[in-house]
C-alpha positions as CSV (number, residue, x, y, z in Angstrom):
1,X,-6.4,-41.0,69.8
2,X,-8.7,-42.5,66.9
3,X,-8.3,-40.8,63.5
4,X,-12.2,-41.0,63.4
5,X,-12.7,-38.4,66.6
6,X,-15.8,-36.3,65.7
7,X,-15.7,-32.5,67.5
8,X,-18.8,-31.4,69.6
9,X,-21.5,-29.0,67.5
10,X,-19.6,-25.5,67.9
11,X,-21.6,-23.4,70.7
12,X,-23.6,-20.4,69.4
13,X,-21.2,-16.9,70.3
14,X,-22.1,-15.1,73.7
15,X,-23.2,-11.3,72.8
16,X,-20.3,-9.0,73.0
17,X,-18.2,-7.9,75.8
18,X,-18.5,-4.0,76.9
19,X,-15.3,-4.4,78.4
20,X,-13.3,-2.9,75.8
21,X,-9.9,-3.3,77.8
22,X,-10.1,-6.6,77.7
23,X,-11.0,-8.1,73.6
24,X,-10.9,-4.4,72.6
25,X,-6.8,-4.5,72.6
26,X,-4.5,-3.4,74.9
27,X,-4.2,-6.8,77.1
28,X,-4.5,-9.4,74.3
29,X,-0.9,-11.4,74.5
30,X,0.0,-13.0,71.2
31,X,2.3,-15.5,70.4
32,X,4.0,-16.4,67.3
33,X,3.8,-12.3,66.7
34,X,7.0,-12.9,63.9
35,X,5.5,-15.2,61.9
36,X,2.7,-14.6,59.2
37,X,0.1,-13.7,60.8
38,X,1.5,-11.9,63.6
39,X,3.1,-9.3,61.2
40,X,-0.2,-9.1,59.5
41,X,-1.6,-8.0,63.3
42,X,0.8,-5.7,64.2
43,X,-0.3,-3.6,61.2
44,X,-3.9,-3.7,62.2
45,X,-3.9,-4.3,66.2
46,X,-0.2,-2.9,67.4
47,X,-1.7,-2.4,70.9
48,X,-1.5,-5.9,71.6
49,X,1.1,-7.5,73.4
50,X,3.9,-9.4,70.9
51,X,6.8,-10.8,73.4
52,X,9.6,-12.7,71.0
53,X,10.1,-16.5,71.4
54,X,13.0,-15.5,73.4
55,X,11.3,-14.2,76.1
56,X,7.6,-16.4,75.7
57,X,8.8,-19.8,74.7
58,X,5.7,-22.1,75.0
59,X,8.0,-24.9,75.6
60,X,8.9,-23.2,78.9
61,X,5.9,-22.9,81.4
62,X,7.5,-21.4,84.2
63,X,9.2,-18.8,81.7
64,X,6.2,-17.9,80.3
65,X,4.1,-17.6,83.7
66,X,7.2,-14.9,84.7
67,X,6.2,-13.3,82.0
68,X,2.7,-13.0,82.2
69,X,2.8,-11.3,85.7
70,X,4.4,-8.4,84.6
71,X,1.2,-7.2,83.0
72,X,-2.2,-7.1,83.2
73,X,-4.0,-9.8,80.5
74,X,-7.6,-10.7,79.4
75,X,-6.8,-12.9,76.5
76,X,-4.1,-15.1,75.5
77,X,-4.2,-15.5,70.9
78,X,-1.9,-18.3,70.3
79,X,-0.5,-18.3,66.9
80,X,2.7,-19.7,67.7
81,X,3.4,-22.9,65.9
82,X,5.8,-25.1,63.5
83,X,4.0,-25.5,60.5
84,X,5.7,-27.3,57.9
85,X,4.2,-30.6,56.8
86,X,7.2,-32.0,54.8
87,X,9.5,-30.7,57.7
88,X,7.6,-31.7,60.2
89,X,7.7,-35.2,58.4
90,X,11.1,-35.4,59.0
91,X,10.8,-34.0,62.5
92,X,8.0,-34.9,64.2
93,X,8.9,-34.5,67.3
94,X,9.4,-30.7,67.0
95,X,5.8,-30.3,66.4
96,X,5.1,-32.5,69.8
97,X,6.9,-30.0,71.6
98,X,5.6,-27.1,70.1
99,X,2.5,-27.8,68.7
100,X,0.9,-30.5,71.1
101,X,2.8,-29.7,74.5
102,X,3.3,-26.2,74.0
103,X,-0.5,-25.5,73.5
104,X,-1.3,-27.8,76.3
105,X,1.3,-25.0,78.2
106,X,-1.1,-22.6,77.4
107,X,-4.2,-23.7,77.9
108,X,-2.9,-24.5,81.2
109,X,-1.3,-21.1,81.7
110,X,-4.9,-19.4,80.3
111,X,-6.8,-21.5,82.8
112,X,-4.6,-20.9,86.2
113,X,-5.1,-17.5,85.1
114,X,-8.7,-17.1,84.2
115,X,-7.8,-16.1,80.8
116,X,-9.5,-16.8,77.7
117,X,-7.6,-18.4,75.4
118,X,-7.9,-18.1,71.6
119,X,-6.2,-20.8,69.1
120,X,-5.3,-20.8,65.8
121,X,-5.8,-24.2,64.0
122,X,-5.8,-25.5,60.3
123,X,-8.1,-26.4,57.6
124,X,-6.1,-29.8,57.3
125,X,-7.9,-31.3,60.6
126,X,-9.5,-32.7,58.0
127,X,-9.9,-35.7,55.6
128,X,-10.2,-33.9,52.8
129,X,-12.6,-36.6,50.9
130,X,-15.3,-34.0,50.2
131,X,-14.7,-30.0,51.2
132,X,-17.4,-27.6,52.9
133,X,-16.5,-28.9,56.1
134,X,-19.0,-27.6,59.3
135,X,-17.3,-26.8,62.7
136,X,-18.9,-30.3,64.1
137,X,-17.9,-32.4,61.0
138,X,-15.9,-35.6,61.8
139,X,-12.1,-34.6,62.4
140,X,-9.4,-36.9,60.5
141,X,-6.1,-35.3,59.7
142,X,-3.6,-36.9,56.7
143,X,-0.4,-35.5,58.0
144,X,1.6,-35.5,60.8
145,X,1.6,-31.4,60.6
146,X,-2.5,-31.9,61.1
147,X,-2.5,-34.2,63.8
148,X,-0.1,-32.1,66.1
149,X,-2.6,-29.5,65.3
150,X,-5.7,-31.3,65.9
151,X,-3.5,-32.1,69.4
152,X,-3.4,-28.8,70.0
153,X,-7.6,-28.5,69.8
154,X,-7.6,-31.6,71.9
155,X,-5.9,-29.0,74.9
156,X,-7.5,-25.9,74.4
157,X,-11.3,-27.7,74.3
158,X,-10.1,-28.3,78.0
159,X,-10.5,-24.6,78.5
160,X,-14.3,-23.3,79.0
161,X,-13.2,-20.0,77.8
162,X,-11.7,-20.3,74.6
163,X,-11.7,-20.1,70.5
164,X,-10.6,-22.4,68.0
165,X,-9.9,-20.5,64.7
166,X,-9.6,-23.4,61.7
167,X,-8.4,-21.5,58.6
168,X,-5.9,-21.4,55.8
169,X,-4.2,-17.8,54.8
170,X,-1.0,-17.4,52.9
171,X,1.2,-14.0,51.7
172,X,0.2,-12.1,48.5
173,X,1.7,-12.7,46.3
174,X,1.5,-15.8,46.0
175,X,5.4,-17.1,47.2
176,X,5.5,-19.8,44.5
177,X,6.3,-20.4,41.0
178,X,3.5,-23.0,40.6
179,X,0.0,-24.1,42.7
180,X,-2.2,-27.0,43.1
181,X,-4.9,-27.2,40.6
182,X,-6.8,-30.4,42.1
183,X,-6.6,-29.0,46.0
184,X,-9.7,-27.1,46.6
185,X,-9.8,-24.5,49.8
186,X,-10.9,-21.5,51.6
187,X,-7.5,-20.0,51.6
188,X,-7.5,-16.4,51.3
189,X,-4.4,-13.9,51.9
190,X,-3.3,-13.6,55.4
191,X,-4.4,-9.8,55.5
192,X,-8.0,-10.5,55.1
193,X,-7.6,-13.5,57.3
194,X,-6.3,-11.2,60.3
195,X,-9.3,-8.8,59.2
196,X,-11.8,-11.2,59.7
197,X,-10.1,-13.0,63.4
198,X,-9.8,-9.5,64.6
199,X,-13.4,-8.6,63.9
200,X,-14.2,-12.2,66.2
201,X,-12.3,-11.0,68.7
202,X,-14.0,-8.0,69.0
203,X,-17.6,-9.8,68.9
204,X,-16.3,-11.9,71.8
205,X,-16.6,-15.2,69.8
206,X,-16.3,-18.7,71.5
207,X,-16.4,-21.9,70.6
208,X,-14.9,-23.6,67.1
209,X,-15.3,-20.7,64.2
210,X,-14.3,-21.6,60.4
211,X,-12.3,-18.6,59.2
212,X,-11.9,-18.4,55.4
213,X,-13.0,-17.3,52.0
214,X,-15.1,-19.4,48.9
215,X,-14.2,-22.9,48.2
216,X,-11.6,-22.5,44.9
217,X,-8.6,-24.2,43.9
218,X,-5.0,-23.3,45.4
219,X,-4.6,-22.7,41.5
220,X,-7.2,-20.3,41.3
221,X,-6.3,-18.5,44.6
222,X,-2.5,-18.1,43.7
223,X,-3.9,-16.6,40.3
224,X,-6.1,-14.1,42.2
225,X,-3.6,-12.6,43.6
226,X,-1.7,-11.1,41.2
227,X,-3.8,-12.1,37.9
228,X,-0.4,-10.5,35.9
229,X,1.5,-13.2,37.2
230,X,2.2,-16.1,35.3
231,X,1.4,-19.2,37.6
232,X,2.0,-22.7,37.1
233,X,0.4,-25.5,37.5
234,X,1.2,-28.3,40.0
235,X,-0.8,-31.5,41.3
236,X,-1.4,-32.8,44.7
237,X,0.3,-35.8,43.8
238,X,3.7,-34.5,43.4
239,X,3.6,-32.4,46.7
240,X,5.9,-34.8,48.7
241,X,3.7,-34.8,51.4
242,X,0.2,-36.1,52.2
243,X,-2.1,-33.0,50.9
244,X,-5.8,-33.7,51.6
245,X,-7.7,-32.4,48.3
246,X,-10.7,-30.6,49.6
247,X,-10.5,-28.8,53.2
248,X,-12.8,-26.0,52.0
249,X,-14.7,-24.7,54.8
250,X,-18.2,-24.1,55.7
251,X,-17.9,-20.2,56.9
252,X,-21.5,-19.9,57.6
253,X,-21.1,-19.3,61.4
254,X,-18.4,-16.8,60.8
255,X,-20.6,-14.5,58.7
256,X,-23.3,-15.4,61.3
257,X,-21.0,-13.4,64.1
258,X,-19.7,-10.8,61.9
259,X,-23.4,-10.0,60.4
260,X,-21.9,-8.5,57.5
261,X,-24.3,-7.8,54.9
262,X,-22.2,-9.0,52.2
263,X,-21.4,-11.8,53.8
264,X,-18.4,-10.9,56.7
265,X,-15.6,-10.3,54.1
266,X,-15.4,-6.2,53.1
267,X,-14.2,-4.9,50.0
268,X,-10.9,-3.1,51.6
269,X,-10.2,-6.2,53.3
270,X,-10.0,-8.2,49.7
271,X,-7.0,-5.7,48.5
């Protein structure tokens, strides 16, 4: 695969489904429920479906095809990935297994089973040379972590029926002493992140959708956070990985489908 692929202009959203079993809740399956953003879900979605890796390990089709009998689903939201750069540095073939073949499990599983299929990607598909990215701007990761990710596109724009999310969410606080003051993003906490992908799901969104906040520095969103907090300042450079410096998105499609007056992103979802 070329690191100059260039993704297709994201389709304009279908109107919303009245089926409100269906994106409404109760037969959504999500994986990767532990991790950040599936605790974040559970608070504001519990009716979905959260099985453990145990018992839905995308790495096992046939496991997770037994599984998926048992109930009655609409939508697969797959969450579930390893997403550490530097780790992934060191071992990249966990993130082939789990982020390249393990989506491409999915996306199979979601297609044999006329499901739609909703994926979370990252921010760091791409270059990083000059920020406000569009859904159909040219795609060119810098890290192994973003290429297994961008992989994991690659399978689920396979599937008719699907959603890529492209975002960048963390905790609040802010988990670290210090925070890049020359990498500029849309990052904003992973509460108002979930906010913002639930509302999508329930607007029945399809296609590619950016999912984030205003273009700021990882500096300036660590210090938003908690602006009592001393934070310190750290550069790109000394990251030990390769960090791409501007993945800010271009959420103008988002706030399209969420017609928000003040621009898709509420007040109590900010706190």
């Amino acid at each position: 695969m070329s690191g100059a692929n260039e993704s297709d202009p994201a389709p304009e959203p279908r109107a919303p489904s009245r089926r409100t079993e269906g994106a409404g809740g109760a037969r959504i399956l999500f994986t990767g429920g532990s991790g950040l953003l599936g605790s974040a879900f559970r608070k504001i979605r519990p009716e979905y479906d959260y099985p453990s890796e145990t018992v839905f390990d995308v790495t096992d089709y046939r496991g997770m095809e037994a599984y998926l009998r048992r109930g009655a689903y609409t939508t697969i939201f797959h969450a579930a990935a390893f997403t550490s750069p530097p780790k992934i540095d060191a071992d990249p073939l966990q993130a082939l297994e789990v982020n390249v073949i393990g989506t491409a499990n999915v996306v199979r599983l979601a297609m044999a089973h006329r499901l739609k299929l909703i994926y979370v990607s990252t921010d760091y598909v791409f270059r990083g040379d000059r920020g406000r990215y569009r859904e159909e701007d040219e795609l060119h990761p810098v890290n192994k972590y973003a290429w297994s990710k961008l992989g994991g596109e690659c399978a689920v724009r396979l599937s008719d029926d699907s959603l890529i999310l492209r975002t960048t969410f963390g905790p609040a606080p802010f988990p670290y002493p210090k925070a890049f003051v020359d990498q500029w993003t849309s990052r904003e906490s992973v509460d108002v992140i979930a906010g913002l992908m639930a509302r999508l799901i329930d607007r029945n969104a399809r296609g590619v959708v950016h999912v984030g906040g205003e273009r700021k520095t990882v500096y300036e969103y660590a210090t938003s956070l908690d602006p009592a907090r001393p934070i310190g300042e750290l550069s790109i450079k000394d990251a030990g990985f390769a960090a791409p410096a501007d993945t800010s998105l271009d959420c103008a499609l988002m706030k399209k489908i969420l017609l928000a007056p003040d621009g898709g992103i509420r007040k109590e979802e900010r706190t």
